[in-house]
FIMI-642086 format. One record per residue: residue in one letter; x, y, z of N, C-alpha, C in turn. Coordinates in steps of 0.1 Angstrom, whole numbers, plus 5000, padded with zeros to 4 digits. Layout:
<drendos>
 mardren  n_X  n_Y  n_Z ca_X ca_Y ca_Z  c_X  c_Y  c_Z
       a    X    Y    Z    X    Y    Z    X    Y    Z
...
</drendos>
This chain:
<drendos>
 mardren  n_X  n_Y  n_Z ca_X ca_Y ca_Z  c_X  c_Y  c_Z
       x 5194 5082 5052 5184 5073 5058 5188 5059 5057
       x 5188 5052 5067 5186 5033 5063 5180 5025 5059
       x 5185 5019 5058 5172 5010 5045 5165 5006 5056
       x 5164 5002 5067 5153 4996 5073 5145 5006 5086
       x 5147 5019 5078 5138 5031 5088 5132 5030 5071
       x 5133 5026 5056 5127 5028 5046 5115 5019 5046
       x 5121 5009 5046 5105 5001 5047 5100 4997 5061
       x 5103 5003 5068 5092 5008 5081 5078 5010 5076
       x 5080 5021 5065 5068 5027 5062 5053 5020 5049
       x 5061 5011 5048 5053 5000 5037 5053 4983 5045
       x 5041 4984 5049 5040 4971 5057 5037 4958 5047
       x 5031 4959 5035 5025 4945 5029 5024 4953 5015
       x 5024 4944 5004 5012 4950 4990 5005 4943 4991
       x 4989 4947 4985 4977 4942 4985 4970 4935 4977
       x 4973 4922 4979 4970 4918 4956 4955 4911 4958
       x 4943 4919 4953 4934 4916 4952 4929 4914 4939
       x 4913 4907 4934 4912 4911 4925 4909 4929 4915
       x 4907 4939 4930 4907 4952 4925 4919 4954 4926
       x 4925 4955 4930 4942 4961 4930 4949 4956 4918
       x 4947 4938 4916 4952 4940 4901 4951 4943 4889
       x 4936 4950 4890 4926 4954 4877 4932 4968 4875
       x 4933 4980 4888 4942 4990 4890 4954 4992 4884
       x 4966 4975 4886 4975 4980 4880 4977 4980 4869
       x 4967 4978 4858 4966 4983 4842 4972 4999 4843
       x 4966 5005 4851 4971 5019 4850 4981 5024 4854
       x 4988 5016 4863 5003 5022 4868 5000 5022 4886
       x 4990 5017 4883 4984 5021 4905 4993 5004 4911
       x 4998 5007 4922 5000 4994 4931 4992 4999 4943
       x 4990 4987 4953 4984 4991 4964 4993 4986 4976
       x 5000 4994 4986 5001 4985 4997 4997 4991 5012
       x 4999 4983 5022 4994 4987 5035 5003 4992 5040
       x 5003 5003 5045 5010 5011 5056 5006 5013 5067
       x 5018 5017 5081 5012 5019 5086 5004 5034 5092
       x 4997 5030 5104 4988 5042 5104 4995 5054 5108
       x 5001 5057 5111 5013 5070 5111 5017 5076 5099
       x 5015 5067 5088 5025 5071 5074 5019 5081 5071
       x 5026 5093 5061 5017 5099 5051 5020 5102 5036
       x 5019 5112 5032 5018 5109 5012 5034 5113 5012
       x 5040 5124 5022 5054 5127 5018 5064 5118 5018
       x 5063 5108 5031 5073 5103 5035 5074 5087 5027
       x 5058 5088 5024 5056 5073 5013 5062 5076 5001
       x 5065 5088 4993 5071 5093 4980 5082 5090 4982
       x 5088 5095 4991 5106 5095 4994 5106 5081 4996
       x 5101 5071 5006 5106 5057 5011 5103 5047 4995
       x 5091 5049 4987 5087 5042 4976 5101 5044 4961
       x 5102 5057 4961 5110 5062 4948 5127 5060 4953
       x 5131 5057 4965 5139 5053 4971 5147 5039 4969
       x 5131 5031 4973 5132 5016 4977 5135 5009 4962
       x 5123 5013 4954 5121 5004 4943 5125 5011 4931
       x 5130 5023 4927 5139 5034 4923 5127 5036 4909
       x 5116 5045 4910 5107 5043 4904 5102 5063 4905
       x 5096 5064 4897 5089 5084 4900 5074 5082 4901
       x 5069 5083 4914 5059 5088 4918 5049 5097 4915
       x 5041 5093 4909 5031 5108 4901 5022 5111 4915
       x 5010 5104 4917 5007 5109 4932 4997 5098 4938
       x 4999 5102 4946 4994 5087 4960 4983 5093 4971
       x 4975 5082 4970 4954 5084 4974 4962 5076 4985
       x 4955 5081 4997 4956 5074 5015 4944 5073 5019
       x 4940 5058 5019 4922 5054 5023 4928 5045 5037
       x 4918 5049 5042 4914 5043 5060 4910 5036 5063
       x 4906 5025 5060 4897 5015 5061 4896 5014 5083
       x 4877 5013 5086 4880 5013 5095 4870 5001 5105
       x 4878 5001 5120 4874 4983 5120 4862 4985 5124
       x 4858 4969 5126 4843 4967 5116 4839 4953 5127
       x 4829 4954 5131 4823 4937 5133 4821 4932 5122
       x 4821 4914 5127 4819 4907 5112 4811 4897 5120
       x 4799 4894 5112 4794 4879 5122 4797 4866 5116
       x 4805 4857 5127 4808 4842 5118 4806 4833 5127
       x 4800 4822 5123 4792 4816 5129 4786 4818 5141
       x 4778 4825 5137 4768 4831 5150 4773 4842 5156
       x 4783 4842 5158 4796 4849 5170 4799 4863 5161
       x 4799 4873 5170 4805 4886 5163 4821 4885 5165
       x 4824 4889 5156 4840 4892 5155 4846 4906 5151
       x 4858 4911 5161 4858 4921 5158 4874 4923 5141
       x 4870 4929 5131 4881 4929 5127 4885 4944 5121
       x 4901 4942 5126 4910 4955 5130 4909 4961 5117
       x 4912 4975 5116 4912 4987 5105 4927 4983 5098
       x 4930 4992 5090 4939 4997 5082 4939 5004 5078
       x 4953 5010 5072 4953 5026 5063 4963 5013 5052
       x 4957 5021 5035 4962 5014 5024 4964 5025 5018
       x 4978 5025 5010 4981 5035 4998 4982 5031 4988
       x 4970 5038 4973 4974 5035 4960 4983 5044 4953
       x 4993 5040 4950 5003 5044 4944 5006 5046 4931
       x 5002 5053 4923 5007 5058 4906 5017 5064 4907
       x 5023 5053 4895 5038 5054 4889 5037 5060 4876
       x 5049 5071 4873 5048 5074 4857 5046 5064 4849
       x 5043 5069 4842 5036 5060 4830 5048 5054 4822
       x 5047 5039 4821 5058 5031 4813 5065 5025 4823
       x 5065 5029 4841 5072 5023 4850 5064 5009 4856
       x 5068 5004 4864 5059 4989 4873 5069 4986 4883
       x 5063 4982 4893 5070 4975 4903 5064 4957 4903
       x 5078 4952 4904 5073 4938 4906 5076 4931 4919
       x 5063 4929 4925 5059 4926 4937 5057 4910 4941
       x 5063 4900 4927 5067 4885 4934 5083 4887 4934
       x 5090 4897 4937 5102 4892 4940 5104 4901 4957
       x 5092 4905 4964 5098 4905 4976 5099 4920 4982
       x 5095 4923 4992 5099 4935 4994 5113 4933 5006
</drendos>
């Protein structure tokens, strides 16, 4: 495989205040896209960042009006994957994917 059919499948990490309370536990979160699924995210993740995958939740997030200033706005969906790593592993996510 090439490295750049690998991260095809990982578009962004998600650094919220939930996501980084999560990674106390070994969870990262990033956005993929809407095609991805849990197989091909194990292989491209344990690949990329050379790490063992215990197992990985696929939430949907779906799009949504929002009202701002007066005006509705529409804003677009996503699919996000939380990712648990064995325990004692981490990925560090200020140096770039």
């Amino acid at each position: 495989m090439n490295k750049i059919h690998l991260y095809d499948k990982i578009l962004a990490p998600i650094v919220t205040e939930k996501s980084t309370n999560i990674s106390e536990q070994n969870k990262i979160v990033f956005k993929v896209p809407s095609t991805a699924n849990k197989k091909n995210l194990k292989i491209n993740i344990e690949k990329i960042f050379k790490v063992n995958v215990t197992k990985i939740n696929i939430i949907n997030k779906k799009t949504r009006t929002k009202l701002t200033r007066g005006k509705k706005i529409k804003v677009s969906g996503f699919k996000k994957a939380i990712i648990t790593l064995k325990k004692g592993q981490s990925i560090d996510l200020t140096t770039g994917i």
